[in-house]
ZAFIVEX-452142 format. One record per atom (N, C-alpha, C): residue number from 1; residue in three letters; atom name; x, y, z. Coordinates in steps of 0.1 Angstrom, whole numbers, plus 5000, padded with zeros to 4 digits. Layout:
BEGIN
- nr rest atom px py pz
- NUM ala CA X Y Z $
...
//
This chain:
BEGIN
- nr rest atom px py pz
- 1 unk N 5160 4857 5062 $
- 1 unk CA 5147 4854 5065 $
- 1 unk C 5142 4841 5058 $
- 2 unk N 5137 4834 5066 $
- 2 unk CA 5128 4821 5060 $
- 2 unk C 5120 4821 5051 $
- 3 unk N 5119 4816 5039 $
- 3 unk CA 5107 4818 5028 $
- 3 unk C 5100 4804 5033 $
- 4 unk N 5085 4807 5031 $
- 4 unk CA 5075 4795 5029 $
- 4 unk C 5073 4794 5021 $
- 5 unk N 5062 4782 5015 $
- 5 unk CA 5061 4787 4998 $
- 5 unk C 5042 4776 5005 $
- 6 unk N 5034 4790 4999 $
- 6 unk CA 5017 4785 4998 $
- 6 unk C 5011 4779 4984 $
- 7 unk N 5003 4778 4984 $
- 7 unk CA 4994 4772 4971 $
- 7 unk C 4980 4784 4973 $
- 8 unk N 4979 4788 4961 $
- 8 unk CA 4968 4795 4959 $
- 8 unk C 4960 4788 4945 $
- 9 unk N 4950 4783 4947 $
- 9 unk CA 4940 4780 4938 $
- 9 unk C 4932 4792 4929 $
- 10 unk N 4935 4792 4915 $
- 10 unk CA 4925 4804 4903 $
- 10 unk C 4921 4794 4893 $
- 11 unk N 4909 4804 4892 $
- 11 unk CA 4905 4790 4884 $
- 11 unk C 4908 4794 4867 $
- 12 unk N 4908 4789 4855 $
- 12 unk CA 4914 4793 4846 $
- 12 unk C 4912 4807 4842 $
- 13 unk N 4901 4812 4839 $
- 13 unk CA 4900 4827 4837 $
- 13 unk C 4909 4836 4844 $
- 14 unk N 4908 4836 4860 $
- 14 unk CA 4917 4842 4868 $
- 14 unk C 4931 4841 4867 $
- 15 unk N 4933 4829 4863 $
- 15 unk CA 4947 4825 4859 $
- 15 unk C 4955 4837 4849 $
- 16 unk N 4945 4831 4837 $
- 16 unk CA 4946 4836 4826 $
- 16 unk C 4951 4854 4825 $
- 17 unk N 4939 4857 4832 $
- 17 unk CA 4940 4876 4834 $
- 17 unk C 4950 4879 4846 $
- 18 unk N 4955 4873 4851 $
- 18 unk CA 4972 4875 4862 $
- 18 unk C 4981 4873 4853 $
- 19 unk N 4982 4860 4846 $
- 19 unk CA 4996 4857 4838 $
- 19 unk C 4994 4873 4827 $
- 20 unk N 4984 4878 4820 $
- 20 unk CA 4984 4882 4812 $
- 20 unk C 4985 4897 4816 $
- 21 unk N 4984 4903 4827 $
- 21 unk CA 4987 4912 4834 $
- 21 unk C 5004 4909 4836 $
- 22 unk N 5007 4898 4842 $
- 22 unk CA 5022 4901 4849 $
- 22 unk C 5032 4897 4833 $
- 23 unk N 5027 4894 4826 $
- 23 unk CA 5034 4894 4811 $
- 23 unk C 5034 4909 4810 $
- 24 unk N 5027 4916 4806 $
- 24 unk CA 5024 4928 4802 $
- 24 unk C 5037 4935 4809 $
- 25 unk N 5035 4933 4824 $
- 25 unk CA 5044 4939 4835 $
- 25 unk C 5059 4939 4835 $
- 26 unk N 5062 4924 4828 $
- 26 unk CA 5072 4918 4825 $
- 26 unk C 5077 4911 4836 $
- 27 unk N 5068 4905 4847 $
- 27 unk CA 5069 4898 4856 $
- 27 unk C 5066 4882 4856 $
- 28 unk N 5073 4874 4864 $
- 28 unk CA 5065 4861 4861 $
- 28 unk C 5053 4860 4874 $
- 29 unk N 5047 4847 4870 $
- 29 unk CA 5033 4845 4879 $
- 29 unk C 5035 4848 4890 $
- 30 unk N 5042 4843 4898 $
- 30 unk CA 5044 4842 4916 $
- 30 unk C 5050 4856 4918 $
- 31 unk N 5059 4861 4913 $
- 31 unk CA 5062 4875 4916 $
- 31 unk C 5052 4889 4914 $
- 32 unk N 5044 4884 4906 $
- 32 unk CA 5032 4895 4901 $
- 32 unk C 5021 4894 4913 $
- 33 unk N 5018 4880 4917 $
- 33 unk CA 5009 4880 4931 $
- 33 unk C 5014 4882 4943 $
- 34 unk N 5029 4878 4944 $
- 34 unk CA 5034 4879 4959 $
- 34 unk C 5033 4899 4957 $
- 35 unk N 5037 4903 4948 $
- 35 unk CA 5034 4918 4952 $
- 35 unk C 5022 4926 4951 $
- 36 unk N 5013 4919 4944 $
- 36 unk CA 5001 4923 4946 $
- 36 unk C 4993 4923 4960 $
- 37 unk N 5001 4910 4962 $
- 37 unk CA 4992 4905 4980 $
- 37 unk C 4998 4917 4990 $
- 38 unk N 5011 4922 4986 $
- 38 unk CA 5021 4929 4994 $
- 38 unk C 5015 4939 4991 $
- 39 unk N 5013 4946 4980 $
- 39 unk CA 5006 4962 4976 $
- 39 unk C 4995 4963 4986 $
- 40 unk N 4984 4951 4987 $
- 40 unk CA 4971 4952 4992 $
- 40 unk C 4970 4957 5003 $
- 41 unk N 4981 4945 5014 $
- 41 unk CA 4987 4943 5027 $
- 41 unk C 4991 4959 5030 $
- 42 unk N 5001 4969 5022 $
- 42 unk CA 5003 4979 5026 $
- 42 unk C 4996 4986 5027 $
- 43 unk N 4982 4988 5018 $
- 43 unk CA 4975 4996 5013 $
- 43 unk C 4965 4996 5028 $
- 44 unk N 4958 4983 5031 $
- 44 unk CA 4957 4979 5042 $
- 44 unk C 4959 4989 5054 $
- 45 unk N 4973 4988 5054 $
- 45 unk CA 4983 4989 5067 $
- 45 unk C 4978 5011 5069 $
- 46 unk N 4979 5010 5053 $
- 46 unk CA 4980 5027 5056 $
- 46 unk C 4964 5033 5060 $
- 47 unk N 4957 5027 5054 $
- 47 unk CA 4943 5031 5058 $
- 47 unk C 4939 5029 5071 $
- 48 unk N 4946 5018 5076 $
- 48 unk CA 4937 5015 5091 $
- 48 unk C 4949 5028 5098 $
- 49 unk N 4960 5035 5096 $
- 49 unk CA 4968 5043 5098 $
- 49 unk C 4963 5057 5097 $
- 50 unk N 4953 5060 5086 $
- 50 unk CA 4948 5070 5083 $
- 50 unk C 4939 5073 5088 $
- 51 unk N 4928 5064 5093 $
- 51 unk CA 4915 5061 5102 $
- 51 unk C 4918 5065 5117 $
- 52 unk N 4932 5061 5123 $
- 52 unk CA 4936 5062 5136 $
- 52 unk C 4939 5079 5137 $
- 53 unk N 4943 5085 5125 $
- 53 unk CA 4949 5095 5123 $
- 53 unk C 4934 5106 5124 $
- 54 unk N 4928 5101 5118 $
- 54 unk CA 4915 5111 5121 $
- 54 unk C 4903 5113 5133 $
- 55 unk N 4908 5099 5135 $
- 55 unk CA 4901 5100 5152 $
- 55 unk C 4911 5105 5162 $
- 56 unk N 4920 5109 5162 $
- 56 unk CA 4929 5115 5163 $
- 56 unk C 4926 5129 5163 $
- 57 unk N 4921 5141 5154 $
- 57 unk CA 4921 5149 5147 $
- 57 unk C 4918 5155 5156 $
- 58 unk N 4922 5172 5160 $
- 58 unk CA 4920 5178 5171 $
- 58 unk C 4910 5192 5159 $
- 59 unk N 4911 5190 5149 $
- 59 unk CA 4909 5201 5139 $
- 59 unk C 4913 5214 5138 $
- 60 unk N 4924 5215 5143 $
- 60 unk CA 4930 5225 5140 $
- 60 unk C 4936 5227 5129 $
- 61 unk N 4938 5240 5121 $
- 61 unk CA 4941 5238 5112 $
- 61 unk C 4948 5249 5107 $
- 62 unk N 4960 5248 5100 $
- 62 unk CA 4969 5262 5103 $
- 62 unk C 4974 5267 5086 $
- 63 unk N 4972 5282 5087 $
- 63 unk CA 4977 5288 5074 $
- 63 unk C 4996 5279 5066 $
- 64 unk N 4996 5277 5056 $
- 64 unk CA 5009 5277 5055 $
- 64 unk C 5018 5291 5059 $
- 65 unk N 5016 5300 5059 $
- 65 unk CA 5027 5310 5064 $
- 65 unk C 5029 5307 5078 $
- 66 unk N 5018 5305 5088 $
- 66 unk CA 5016 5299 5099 $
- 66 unk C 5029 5289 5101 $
- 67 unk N 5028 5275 5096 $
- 67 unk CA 5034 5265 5097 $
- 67 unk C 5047 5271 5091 $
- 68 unk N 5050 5283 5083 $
- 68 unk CA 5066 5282 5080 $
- 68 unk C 5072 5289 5086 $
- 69 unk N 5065 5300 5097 $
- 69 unk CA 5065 5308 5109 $
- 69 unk C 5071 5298 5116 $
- 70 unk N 5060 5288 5118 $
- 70 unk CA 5066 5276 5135 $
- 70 unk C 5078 5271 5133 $
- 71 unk N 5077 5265 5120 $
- 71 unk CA 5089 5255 5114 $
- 71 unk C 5103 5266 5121 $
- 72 unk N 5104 5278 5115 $
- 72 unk CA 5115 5285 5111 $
- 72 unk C 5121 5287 5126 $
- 73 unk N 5107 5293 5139 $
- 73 unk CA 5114 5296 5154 $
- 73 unk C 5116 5282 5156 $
- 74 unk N 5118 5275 5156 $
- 74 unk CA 5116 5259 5165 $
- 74 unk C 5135 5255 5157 $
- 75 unk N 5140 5262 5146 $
- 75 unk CA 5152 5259 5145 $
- 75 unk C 5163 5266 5152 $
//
């Protein structure tokens, strides 16, 4: 896969509290943001996922004995 490489502007403070975070972490600077942007992006990904999932929702809603009843005939 192709890597790009961006510029992101912080201004010192911001700086300061990431380096001092991804020290702690024992990461360096660009690895601590590229995965933080990545965690967000997932985080993202699952909520608009969970949102689709509830409009979705027919409300039904089943005992666990229920579901280990279905699971068990369905093998």
């Amino acid at each position: 896969m192709a890597m790009c490489e961006i510029a992101v502007k912080f201004d010192e403070d911001e700086r300061a509290l990431i380096q001092s975070l991804a020290d702690t972490a024992g990461m360096s600077f660009p690895e601590f943001v590229k995965r933080a942007a990545l965690e967000k992006a997932e985080d993202m990904a699952d909520t608009e996922a969970y949102d689709e999932a509830l409009d979705a929702d027919d409300g039904i809603r089943y005992p666990m004995e229920e579901v280990v009843r279905m699971a068990a005939e369905a093998e």
